[in-house]
C-alpha positions in Angstrom: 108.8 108.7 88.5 109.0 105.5 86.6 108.4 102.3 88.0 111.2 99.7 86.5 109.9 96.5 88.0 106.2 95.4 88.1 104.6 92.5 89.7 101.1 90.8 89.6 100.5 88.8 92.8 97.4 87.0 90.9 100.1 85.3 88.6 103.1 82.7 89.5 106.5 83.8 89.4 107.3 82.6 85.9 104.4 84.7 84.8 105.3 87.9 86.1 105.1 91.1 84.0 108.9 91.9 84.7 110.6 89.1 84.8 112.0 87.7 88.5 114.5 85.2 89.3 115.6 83.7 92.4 119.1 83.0 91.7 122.9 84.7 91.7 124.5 84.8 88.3 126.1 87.3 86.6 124.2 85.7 83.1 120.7 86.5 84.6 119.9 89.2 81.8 119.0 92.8 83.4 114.9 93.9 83.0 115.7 97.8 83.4 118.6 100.6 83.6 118.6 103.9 85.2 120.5 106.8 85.6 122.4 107.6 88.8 120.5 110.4 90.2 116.9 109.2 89.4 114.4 108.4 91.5 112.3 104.8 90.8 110.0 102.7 92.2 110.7 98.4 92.1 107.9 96.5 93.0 108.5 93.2 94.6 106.7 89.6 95.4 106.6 88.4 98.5 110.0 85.9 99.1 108.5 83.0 98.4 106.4 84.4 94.9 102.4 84.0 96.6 102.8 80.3 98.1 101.5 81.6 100.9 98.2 82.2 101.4 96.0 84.2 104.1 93.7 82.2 105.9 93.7 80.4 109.2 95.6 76.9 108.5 99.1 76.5 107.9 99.4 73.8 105.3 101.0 76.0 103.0 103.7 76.5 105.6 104.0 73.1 105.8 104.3 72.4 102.0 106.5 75.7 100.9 109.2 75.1 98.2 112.3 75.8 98.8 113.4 75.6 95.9 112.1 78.3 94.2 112.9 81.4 96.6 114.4 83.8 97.5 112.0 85.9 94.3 114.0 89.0 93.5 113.5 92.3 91.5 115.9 92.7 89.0 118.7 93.0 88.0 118.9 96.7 87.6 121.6 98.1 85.6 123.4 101.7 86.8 124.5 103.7 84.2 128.2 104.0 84.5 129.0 101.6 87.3 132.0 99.3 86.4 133.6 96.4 88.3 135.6 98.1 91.6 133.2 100.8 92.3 130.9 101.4 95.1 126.9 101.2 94.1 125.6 104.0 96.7 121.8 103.0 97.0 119.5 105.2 98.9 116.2 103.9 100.1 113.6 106.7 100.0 110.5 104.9 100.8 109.3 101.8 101.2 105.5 100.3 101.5 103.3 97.5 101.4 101.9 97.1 97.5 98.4 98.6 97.1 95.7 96.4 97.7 98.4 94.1 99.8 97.9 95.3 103.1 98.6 92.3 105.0 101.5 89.8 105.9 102.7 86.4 107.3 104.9 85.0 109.4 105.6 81.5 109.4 107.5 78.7 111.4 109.2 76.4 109.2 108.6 72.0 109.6 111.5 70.6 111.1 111.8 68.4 107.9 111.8 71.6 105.2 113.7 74.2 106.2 113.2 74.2 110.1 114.1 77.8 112.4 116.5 79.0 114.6 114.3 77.0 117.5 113.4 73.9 115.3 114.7 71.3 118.1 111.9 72.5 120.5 109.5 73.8 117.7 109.6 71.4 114.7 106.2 71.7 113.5 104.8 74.1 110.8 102.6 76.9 111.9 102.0 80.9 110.5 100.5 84.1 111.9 98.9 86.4 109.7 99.0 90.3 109.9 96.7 93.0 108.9 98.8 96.4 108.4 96.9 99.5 110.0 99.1 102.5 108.3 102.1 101.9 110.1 100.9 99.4 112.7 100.0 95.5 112.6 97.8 93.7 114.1 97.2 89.9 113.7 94.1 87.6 114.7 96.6 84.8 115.5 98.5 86.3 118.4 96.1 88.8 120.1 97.0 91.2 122.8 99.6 93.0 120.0 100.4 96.1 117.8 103.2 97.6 116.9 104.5 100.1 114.4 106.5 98.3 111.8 110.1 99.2 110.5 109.2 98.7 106.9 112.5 97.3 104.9 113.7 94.7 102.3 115.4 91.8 103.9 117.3 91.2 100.3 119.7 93.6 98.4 123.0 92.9 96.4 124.8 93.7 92.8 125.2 90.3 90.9 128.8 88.4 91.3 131.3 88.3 88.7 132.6 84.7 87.5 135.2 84.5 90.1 132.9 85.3 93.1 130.2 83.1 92.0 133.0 80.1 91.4 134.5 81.0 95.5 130.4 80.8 96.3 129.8 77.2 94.0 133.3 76.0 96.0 132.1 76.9 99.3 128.4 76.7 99.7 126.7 77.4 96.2 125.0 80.2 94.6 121.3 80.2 96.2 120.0 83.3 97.8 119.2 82.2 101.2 122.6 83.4 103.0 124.3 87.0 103.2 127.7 86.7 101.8 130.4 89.7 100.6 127.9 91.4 98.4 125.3 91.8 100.6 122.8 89.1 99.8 120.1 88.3 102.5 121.0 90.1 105.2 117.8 90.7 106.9 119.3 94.0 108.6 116.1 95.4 109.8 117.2 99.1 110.4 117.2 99.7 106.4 114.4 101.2 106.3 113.4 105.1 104.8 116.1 106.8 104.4 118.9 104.5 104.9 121.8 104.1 102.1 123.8 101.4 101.6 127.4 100.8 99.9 127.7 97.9 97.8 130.8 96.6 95.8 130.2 96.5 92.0 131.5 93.6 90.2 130.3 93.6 87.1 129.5 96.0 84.7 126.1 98.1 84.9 126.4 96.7 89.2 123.4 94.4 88.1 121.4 95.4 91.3 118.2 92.8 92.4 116.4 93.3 95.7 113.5 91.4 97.6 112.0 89.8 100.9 110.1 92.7 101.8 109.4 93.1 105.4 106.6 94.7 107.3 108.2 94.1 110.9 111.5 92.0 112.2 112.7 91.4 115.4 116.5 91.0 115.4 118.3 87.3 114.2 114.4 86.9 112.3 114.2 83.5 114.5 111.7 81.7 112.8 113.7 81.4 109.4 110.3 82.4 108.0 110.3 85.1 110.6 109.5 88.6 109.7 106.3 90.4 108.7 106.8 89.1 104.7 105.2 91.2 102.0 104.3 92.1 98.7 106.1 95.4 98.1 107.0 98.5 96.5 110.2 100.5 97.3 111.7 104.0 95.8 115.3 104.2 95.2 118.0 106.4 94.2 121.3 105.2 93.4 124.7 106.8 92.7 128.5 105.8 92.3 131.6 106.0 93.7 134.2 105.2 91.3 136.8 102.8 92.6 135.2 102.6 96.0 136.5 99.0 96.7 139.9 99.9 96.9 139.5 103.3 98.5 138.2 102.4 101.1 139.2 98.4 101.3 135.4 97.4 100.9 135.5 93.4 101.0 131.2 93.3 102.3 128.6 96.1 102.2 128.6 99.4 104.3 125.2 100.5 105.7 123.8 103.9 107.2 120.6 103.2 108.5 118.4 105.8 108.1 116.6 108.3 110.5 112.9 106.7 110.8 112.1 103.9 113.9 109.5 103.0 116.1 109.9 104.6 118.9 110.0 101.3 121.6 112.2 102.4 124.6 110.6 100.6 127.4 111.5 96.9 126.9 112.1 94.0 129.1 115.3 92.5 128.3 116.0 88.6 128.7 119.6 87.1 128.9 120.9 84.1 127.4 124.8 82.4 128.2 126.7 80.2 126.1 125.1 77.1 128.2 122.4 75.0 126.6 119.2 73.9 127.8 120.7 70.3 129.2 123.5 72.1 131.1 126.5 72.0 128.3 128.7 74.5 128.4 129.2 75.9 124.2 132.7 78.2 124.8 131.8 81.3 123.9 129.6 80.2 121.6 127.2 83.7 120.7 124.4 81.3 118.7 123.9 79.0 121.5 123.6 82.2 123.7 121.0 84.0 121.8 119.2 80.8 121.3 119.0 80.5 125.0 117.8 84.2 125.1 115.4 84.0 122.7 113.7 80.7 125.4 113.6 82.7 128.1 111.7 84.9 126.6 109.0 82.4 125.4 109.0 81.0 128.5 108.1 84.2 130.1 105.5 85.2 127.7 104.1 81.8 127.8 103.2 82.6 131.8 101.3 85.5 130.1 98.6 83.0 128.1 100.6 83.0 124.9 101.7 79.2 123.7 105.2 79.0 122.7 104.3 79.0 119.1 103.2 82.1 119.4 105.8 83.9 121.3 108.2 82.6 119.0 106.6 84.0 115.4 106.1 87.2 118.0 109.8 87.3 118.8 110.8 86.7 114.9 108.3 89.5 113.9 108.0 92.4 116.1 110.5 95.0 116.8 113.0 93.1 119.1 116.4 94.4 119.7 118.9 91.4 119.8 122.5 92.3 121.1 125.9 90.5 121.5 126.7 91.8 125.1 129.6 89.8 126.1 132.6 87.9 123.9 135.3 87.8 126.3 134.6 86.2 129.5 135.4 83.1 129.3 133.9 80.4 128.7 130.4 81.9 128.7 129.1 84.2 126.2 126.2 86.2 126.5 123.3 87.4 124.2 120.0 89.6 124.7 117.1 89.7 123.1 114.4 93.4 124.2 110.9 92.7 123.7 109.0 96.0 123.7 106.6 95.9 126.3 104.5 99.2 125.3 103.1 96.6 122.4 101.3 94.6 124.9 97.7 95.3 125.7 98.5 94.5 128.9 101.7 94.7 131.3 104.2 91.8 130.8 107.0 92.9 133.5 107.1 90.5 136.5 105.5 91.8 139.4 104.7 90.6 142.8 100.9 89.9 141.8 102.0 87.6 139.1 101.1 86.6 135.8 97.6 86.5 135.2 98.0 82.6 133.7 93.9 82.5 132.8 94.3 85.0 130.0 92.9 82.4 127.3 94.9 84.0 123.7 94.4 81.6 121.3 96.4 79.9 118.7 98.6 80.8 115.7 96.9 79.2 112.5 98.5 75.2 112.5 98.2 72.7 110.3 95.5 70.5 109.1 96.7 67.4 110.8 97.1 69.6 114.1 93.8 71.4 114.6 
């Protein structure tokens, strides 16, 4: 099985055996080509190409560039794939790379880049995660494990000229958000054994892929808010010709495949269209998963965790999000399922209480916060 793409995490990007760019262009010149049928491995930087480091202070966080990521793999090109078809991509595995067998999570400063929560949590902070097999663990939110759902947050075939001028015109070319190709999508039920259906535009489909996550709860809150990894995936590709038009593709189509923690038992939190000073959003489904996602930190904050915490745990673990409610007007409604069988200890309310002593540290800060 060949590997296509290889990476050295002891080198910078621009010093990478394969080469990696963190751009869309149609002009970014292809490192590899396979066959469709066969069966490779791409390995793949971390998102933000090493800047982040693992150790207990979150000045690194604090100090990311933006400008350089998202670092992709790629492009790939597919033997026979031509502008109109469908690039059928299979994932057939997907793990941390050897010798990498840990993971970050980070919160954003308000000032570079912020979160999804940034108006009540503006300062920079991280959690790091040691990978057990399939489980994590991490000395910066105690009291956790999980089983991960192992799964790149970036896939996509380059644009052609036209799609890349409509994505200059309306919000420019950089990776950061999905858009009709795919892009950054951060779907985290693509793991093993999921395929997914992307328009081709060019010829060859130029395919890149990237963010490599460990763990992701649903909306990834933080920004830089899943379990982010070095990583190595196996793919198989194949093509259906014309696939746009027969069967009016205008964005991706995605089967996800059959493997998933198994996390039934969660505790389920509730958020309305109706923000945290009272104002009612109409049917606004952000501001209601927003207000979700607080309850929930409020509630595990009662359990000895700070809201720092909760927050990166929310962003990292495997929380279900959901869109429960777009018609009753004026008030949406959003949930967001934290799964309680992750906890070392019991989390549902009862009428004992919370124990509020439990002393659970902190996530790793920065240096002008410790």
């Amino acid at each position: 099985m060949r590997t296509v793409c290889r990476v050295d995490v002891s080198k910078p990007a621009k010093e990478q055996p394969t080469p990696v760019h963190n751009r869309w262009h149609p002009d970014v010149p292809s490192v590899a080509a396979v066959e469709p049928g066969e069966v490779f491995k791409v390995e793949c930087l971390d998102w933000t190409g090493g800047q982040i480091k693992n150790d207990d202070c979150a000045d690194d966080i604090k100090n990311v560039d933006l400008s350089q990521v998202h670092y992709l793999s790629g492009p790939i090109d597919v033997n026979g794939a031509k502008p109109g078809d469908l690039l059928v991509v299979e994932i057939c595995d997907i793990q941390p790379l050897p010798g990498q067998d840990w993971g970050f999570t980070g919160v954003f400063a308000k000032e570079n880049g912020g979160g999804f929560l940034d108006e009540y949590y503006p300062d920079a902070c991280k959690a790091i995660w040691d990978f057990e097999g399939i489980y994590a663990t991490s000395r910066h939110i105690p009291g956790v494990r999980f089983a991960g759902l192992i799964h790149p947050g970036l896939m996509g075939c380059a644009p052609d000229k036209a799609l890349l001028d409509k994505w200059n015109k309306r919000e420019g070319a950089r990776t950061v958000p999905p858009r009709e190709h795919g892009g950054n999508c951060d779907i985290k039920n693509l793991s093993r054994g999921s395929k997914i259906y992307f328009p081709v535009y060019v010829e060859g489909a130029k395919f890149s892929i990237g963010d490599i996550h460990f763990s992701q709860g649903d909306g990834e809150i933080s920004f830089c808010g899943a379990i982010e990894m070095s990583g190595v995936v196996t793919l198989k590709m194949s093509i259906i010709p014309n696939g746009i038009e027969l069967y009016g593709v205008s964005n991706p189509l995605y089967m996800p495949g059959p493997v998933e923690p198994r996390y039934n038992r969660q505790i389920t939190f509730q958020g309305i269209s109706v923000d945290a000073n009272g104002k009612q959003l109409f049917l606004d489904a952000t501001a209601a998963y927003r207000m979700a996602c607080l309850n929930a930190i409020e509630h595990l904050k009662k359990h000895g965790y700070t809201g720092e915490q909760a927050y990166l745990l929310l962003s990292a673990s495997p929380c279900d999000g959901k869109l429960a409610g777009m018609v009753d007007v004026p008030n949406a409604c959003a949930t967001i399922g934290i799964p309680i069988d992750m906890f070392e200890f019991d989390i549902t309310p009862s009428v004992d209480g919370p124990v509020r002593q439990r002393n659970l540290g902190q996530c790793a800060v920065t240096s002008d916060k410790k």
